[in-house]
N, C-alpha and C positions, 0 to 999 in steps of 0.2 A: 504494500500500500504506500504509494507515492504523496508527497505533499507539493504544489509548486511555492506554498510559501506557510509560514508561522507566523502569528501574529500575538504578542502578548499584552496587557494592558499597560498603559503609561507607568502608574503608578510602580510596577516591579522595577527592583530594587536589588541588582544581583552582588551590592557588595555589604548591602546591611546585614546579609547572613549566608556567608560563602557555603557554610556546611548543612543548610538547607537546600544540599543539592537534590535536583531532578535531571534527569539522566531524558535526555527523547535522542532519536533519530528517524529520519525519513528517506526511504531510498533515492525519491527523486528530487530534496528541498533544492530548491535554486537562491531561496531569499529567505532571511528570518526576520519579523519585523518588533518592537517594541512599540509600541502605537505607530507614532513618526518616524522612529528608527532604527535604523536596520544595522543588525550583530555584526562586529568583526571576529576574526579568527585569534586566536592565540596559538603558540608554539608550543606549547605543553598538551592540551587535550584541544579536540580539531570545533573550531566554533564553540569556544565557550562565549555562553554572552558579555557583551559589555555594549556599554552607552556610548564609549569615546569616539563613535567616531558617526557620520550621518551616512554613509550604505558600505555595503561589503556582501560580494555574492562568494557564493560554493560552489567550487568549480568543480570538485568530485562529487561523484553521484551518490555515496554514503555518506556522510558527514553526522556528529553529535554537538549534541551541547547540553550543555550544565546550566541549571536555572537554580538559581538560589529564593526561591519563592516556596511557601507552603503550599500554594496551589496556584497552576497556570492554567491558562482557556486555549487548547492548541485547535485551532481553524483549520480544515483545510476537505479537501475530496467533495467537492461541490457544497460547500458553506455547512457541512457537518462540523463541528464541537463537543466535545470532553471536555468534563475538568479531571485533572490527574493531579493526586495527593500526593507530600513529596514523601509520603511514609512508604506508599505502596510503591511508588516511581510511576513512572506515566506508560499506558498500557496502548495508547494509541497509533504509540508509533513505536520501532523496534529501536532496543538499547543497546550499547556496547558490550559487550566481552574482551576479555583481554586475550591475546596470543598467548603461545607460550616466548614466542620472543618480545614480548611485552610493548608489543601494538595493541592498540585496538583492532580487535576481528568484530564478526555481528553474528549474533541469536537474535531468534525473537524472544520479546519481551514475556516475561513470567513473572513468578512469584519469588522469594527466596527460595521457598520448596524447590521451583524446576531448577535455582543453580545449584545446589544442595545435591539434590540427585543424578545431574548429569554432572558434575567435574567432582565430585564422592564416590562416582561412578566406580571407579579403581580402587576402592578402599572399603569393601562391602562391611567393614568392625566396624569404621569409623563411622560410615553414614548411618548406621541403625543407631550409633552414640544418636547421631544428631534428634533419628527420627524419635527416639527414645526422649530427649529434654525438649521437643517440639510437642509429645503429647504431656510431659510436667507441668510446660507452659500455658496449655490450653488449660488446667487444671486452675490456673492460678485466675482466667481470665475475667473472673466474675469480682476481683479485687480491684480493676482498674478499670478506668473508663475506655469504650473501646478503642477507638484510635491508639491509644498507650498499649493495649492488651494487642494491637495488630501488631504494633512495631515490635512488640515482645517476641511474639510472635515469629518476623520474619529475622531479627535478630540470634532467636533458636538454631531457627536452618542456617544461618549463617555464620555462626558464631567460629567453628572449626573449617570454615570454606577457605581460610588460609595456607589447609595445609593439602589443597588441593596442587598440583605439580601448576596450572594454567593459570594460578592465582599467586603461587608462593613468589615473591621476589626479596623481601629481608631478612625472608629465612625464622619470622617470628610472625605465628600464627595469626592474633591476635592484629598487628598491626597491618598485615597483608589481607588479610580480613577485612578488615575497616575500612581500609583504602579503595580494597575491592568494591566494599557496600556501598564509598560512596562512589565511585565512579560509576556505577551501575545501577545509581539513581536514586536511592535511601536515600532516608533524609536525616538528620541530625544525631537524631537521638537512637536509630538503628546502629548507624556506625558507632555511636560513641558508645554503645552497650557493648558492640563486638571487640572494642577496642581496648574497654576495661573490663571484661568480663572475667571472672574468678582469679582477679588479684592478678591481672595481667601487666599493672606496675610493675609490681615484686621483682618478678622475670624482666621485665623490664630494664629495669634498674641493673641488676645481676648480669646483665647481658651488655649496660651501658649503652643503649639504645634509647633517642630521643624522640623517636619519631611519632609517640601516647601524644606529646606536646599539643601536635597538630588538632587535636581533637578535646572537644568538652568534657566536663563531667557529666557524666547521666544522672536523674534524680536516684536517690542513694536507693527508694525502695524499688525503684524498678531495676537498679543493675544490683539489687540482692535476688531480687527474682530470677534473674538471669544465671547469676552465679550458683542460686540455692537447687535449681533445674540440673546445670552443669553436675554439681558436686553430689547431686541424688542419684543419678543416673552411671548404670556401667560402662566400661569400654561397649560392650553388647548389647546397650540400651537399657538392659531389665533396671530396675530403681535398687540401688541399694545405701546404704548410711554411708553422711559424709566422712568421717571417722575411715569408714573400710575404702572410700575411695582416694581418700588422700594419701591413707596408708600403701595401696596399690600405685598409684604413684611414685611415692618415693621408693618404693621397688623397684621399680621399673626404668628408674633412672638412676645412676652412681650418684653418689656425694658429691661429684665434682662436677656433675651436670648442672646446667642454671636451673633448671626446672626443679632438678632435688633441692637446692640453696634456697630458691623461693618459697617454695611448698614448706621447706622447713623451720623456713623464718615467718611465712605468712597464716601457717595451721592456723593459731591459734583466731586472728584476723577472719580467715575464711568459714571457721566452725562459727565466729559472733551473724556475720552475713548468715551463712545456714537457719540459726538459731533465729533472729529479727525476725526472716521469712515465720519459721513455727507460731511466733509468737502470734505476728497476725490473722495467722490462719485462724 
């Protein structure tokens, strides 16, 4: 499905909230417009929006952009319109993927589920981890309001998509995750659950990696939710105590792994998150 152009309302605003990205593309856009103005391209991802400049066309026939907007009105195929949430990313038109040589390639547009299950694809323990703390989540969802329980939601499926081979580039799950989420059209608070999710500083830290920086804090009970899904759930998915999964962990990793050093500096940290979650329940 082809677009000849995009139009978004004057009022968006792509620099008051960079990490409220929205991810579109259209196979045949020629022109992206801001009411009066039309998108230039940046060197880093292909047509991110900006205001700075009055027109700039696409000369390739796939091209994305990044909307820093909670929701845009994208026009186009004989004056039809959607609005696209930037939790859910925008479904009208198809989003980037990343290569494994760390271009943008193209899928169509899904959910976190469909990236979850096609690049986990390879790793059939891991993905049932995920599908495992994706039915935790739904568990929790009658604690939040929807929207918050969606983004939880796709935050689930995507939480371990870092350590997908098409996804991995710094080698820490967590961060390549996030980067993924947002380039692929999440909005805020999806990446930044992905980003910090079960004390993914610690490791962080351990590892002297800055790159969490890039990203916000998520409200504290929804990346407990996140974490308390993570640390209930087995490598296998089946639910079990954070206690045995932590402990499995450091198993599974030497002492002088970052993961072991986190895990063994953060237990105690990661059992209070666990515990908050019980509490509200």
């Amino acid at each position: 499905m082809g677009f000849s152009s995009i139009a978004l309302n004057d009022h968006f605003n792509s620099a008051a909230a960079p990490m409220l990205g929205l991810q579109a593309m259209a196979a045949a856009t020629s022109q992206i417009r801001i009411a009066t103005s039309v998108l230039n391209q940046d060197l880093r991802h292909p047509a991110v929006l900006d205001r700075g400049k009055e027109s700039s066309h696409i000369s390739s026939q796939r091209r994305s952009m990044r909307i820093g907007a909670p929701a845009v009105r994208v026009a186009g195929c004989g004056g039809a319109a959607r609005t696209a949430s930037a939790c859910s990313a925008a479904e009208v038109l198809r989003a980037p993927r990343w290569g494994a040589d760390g271009r943008a390639g193209w899928c169509e547009r899904g959910s976190g589920e469909a990236g979850a299950e096609a690049r986990l694809a390879g790793q059939p323990r891991r993905l049932a981890h995920v599908r495992g703390v994706v039915i935790a989540a739904q568990q929790l969802d009658q604690h939040f309001d929807a929207e918050t329980a969606d983004c939880l939601a796709a935050a689930a499926w995507l939480h371990d998509i870092g350590y997908a081979p098409s996804v991995c580039r710094a080698g820490f799950h967590p961060l390549d995750g996030a980067e993924f989420a947002r380039w692929a059209g999440f909005g805020e608070l999806v990446a930044s659950l992905v980003a910090f999710h079960s004390g993914a500083h610690l490791e962080a830290s351990e590892r002297g990696l800055q790159g969490l920086s890039e990203f916000s804090d998520p409200p504290s009970d929804v990346l407990d939710a996140l974490t308390f899904c993570d640390l209930t759930t087995g490598p296998d998915g089946t639910p079990v105590s954070a206690n045995d999964r932590l402990s499995d962990v450091l198993a599974r990793y030497g002492p002088e792994d970052p993961v072991h050093r986190a895990v063994d500096a953060g237990r105690e940290e990661l059992l209070a998150a666990v515990q908050r979650v019980r509490d509200r329940l």
